[in-house]
C-alpha positions in Angstrom: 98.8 82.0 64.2 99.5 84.7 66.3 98.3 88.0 67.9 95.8 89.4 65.1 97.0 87.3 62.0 94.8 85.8 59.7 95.7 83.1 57.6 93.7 82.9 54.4 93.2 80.9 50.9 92.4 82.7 48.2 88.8 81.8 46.4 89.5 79.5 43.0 87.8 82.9 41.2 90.4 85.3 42.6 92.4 84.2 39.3 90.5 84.9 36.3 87.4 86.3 36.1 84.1 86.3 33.4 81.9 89.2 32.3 78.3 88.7 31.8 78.7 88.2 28.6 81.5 85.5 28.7 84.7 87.3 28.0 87.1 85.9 30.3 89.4 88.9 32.2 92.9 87.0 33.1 93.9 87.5 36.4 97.2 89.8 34.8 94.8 92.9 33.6 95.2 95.9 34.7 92.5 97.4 36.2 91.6 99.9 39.0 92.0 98.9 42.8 89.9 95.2 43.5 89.6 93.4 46.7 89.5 89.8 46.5 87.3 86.9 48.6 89.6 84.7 50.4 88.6 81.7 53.0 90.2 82.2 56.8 91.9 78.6 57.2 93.6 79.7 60.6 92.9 82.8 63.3 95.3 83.9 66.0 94.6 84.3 69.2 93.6 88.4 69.7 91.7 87.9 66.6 87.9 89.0 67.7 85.8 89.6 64.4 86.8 87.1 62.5 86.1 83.2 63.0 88.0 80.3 61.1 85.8 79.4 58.0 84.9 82.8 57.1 84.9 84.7 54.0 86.5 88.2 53.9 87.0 90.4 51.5 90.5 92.1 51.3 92.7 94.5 49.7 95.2 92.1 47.6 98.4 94.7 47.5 98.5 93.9 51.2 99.5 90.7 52.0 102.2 88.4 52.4 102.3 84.6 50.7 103.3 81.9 52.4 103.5 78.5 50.8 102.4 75.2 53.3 102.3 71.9 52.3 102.7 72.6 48.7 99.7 74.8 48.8 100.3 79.2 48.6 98.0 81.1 51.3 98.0 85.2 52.5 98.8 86.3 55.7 96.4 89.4 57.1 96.1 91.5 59.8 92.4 91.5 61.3 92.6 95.8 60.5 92.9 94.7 56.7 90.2 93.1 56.2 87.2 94.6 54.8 84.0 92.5 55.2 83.0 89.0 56.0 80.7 87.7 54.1 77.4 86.7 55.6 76.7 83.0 54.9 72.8 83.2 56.6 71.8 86.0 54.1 69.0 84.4 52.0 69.2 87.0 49.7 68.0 89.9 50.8 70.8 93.0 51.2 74.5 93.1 50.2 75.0 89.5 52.2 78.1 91.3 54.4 78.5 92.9 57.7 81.3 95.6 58.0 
């Protein structure tokens, strides 16, 4: 990766999604503006915030695919990301730091 790129996989519950009480929501719905979890597989090189292995949470109207090895990822710019997910919170607050 390059400069401040990101290269991401999307989490397997970016797809569909289940309310609380089990009605599934396909991944085609419209609804108002989400952001979505994806995993950072790769990290370029001016990249500072962000550590390969992380999860960040992004807005999903900007990105770009690119398919690898038979498998689709996204490619970000560090600036569009919103969060990354916490993985030492036990629990206690929102779990992110922003």
């Amino acid at each position: 990766m390059l400069n401040d790129r990101l290269l991401v996989e999307l989490d397997d519950d970016a797809a569909e999604r289940r309310t609380g009480g089990g009605i599934l929501i396909p991944a085609t719905a419209a609804m108002g503006k989400r952001l979505a979890w994806a995993n950072v597989v790769a990290a370029g090189e001016h990249v500072r915030q962000v550590a390969v292995g992380d999860r960040v949470l992004f807005d999903p109207e900007d990105r770009a695919e690119v398919e690898l090895s038979g498998r689709t990822y996204l490619l970000l710019r560090e600036k569009d990301v919103h969060g990354v997910a916490d993985p030492r919170a036990g629990g206690e607050g929102t779990g992110l730091y922003l």
